[in-house]
Structure formats: C-alpha cells, structure tokens
Backbone bond lengths (Angstrom), bond angles and torsions (degrees), N, CA, C in turn:
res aa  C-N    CA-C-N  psi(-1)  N-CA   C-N-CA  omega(-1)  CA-C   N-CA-C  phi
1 X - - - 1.440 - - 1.528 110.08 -
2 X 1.437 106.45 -23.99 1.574 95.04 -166.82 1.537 99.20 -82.63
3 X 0.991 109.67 -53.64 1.819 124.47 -177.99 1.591 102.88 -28.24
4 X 1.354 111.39 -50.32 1.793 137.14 -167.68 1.462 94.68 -64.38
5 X 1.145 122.78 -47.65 1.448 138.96 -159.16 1.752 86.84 -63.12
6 X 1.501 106.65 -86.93 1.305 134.65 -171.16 1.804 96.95 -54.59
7 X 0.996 167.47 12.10 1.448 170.67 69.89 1.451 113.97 22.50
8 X 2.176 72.57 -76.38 2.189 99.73 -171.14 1.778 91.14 -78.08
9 X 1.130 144.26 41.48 1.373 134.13 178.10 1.902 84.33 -152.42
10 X 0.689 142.96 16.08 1.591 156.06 148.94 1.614 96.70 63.15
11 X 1.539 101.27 41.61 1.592 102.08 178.17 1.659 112.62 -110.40
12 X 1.220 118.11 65.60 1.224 132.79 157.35 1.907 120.37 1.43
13 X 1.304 81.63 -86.62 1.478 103.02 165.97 1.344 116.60 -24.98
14 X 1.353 114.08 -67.99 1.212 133.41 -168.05 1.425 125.95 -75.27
15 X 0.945 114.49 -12.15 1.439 155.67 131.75 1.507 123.45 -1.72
16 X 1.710 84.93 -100.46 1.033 131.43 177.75 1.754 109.03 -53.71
17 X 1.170 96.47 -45.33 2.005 117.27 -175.03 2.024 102.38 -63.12
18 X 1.488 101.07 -41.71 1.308 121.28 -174.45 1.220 101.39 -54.96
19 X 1.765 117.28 -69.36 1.242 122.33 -177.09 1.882 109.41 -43.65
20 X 1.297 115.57 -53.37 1.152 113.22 -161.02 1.197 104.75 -66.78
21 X 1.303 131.80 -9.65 1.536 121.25 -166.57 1.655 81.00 -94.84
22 X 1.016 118.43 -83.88 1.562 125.41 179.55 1.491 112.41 -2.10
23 X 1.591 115.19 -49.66 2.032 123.22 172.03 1.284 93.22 -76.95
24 X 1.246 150.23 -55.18 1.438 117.07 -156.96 1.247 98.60 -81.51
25 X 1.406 160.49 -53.14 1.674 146.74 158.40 1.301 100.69 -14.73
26 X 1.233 135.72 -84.95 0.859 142.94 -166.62 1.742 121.22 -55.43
27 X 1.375 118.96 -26.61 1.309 128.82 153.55 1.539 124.29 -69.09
28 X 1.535 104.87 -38.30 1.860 104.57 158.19 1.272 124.51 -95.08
29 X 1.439 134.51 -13.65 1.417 122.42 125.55 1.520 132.56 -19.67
30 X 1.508 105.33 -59.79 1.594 124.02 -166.44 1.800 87.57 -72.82
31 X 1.265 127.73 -38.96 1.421 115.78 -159.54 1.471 112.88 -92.75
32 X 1.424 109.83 -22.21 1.452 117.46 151.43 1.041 128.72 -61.89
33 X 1.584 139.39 -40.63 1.300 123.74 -166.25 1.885 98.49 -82.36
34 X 1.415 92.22 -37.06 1.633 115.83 -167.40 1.831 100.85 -44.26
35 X 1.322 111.98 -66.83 1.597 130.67 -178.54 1.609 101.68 -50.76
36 X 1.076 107.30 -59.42 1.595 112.39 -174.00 1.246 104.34 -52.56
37 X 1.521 121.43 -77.63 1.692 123.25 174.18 1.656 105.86 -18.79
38 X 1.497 118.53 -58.80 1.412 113.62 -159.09 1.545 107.98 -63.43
39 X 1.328 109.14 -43.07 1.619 123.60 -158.41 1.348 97.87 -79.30
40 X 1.302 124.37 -17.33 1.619 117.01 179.12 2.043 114.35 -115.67
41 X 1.563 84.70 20.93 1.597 80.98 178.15 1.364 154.62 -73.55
42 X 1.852 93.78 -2.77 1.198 111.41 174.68 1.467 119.01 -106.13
43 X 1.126 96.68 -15.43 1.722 120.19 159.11 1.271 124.87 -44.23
44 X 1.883 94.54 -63.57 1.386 113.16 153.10 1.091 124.36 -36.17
45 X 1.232 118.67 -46.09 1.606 108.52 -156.41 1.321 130.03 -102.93
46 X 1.495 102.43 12.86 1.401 144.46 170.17 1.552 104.23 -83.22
47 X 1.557 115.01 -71.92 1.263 101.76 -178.80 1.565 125.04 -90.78
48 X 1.034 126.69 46.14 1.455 139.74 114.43 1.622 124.53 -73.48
49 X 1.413 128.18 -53.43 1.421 116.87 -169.97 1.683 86.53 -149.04
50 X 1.632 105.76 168.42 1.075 120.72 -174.65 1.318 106.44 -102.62
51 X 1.181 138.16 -50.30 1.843 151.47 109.55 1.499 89.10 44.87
52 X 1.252 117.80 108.89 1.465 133.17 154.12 1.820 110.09 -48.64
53 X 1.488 102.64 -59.61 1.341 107.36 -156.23 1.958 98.79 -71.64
54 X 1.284 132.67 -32.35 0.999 129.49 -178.78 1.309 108.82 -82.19
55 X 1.434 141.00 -30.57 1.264 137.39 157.91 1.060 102.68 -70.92
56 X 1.251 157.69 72.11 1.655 167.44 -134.75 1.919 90.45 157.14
57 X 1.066 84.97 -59.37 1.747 88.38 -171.58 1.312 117.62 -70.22
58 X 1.070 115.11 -35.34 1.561 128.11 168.43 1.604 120.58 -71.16
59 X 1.156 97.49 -22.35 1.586 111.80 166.62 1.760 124.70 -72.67
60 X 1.749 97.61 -22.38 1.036 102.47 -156.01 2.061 92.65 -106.17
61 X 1.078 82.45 -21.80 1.383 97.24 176.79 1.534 138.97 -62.58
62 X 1.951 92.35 -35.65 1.380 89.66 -164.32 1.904 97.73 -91.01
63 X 0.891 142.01 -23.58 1.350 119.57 172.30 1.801 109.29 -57.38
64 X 0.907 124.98 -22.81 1.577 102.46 153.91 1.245 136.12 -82.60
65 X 1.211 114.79 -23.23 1.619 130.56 135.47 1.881 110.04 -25.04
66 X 1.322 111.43 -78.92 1.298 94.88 173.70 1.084 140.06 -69.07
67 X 1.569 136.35 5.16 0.950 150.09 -170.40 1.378 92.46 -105.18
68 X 1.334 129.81 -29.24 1.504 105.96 -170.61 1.936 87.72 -108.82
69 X 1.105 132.46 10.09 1.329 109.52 129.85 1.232 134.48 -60.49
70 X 1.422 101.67 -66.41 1.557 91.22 160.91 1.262 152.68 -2.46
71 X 1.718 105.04 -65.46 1.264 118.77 170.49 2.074 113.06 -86.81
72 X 1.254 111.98 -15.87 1.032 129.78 152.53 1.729 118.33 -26.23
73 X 1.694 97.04 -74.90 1.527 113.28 -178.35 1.908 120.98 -66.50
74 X 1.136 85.98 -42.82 1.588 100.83 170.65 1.751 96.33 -64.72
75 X 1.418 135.64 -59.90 1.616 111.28 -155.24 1.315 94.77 -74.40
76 X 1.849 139.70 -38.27 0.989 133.34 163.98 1.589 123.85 -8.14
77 X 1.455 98.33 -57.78 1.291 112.79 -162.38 1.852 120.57 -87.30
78 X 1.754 97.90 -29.74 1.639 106.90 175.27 1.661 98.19 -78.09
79 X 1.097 141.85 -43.55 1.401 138.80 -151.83 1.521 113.80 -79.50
C-alpha cells in the first residue's frame, strides 16, 4: 500500500526507498526465524515427542522448514 500510495503521489523515489526497506525487514525477519528454527532443532524435537525415532524426523525436517520460510518471507513481500 505504501509503494501504491507513493506511485499514485508521482513519488518515484520514495517508492523505490519503500520497497527497499520492506526487503531488508523482510530479509531479517526471514533470517531470524530461519537461524533460530535451525539452532533450536533438536530442542524442538524433544518437545513434541520423547520417541528417539520421531525426534530423528523432526530433526531432519526442520532445515526444510527454514528454507521454506525463507522463501515464505520473500513471496510475502513480492505479491
């Protein structure tokens, strides 16, 4: 909306500045949840089940977990 705003107000610039603030939030958003998920994944996978073999799976799981945050925050932000 803001970008739209600053467009229909023939402010280019401002725009442009909008968008960029909008990707880097959204790039340290994406790298925060992303880092955290990884660094706490075995943590995780404890408090869901006590089960070796299913905290195995959850282990194996969450780096694709963060990766589709990742791409998560970014389409959030283009669409």
């Amino acid at each position: 909306t803001r970008i739209s705003n600053e467009l229909g107000a023939g402010s280019s610039r401002k725009a442009r500045s909008a968008f960029f603030v909008v990707i880097l939030l959204a790039v340290i958003d994406m790298l925060t949840v992303s880092i955290t998920l990884y660094a706490i994944r075995y943590l995780l996978a404890y408090a869901y089940s006590s089960e070796k073999e299913v905290s195995l799976y959850v282990v194996k799981v969450v780096p694709l977990v963060s990766l589709s945050s990742c791409m998560d925050a970014i389409q959030g932000v283009l669409s």
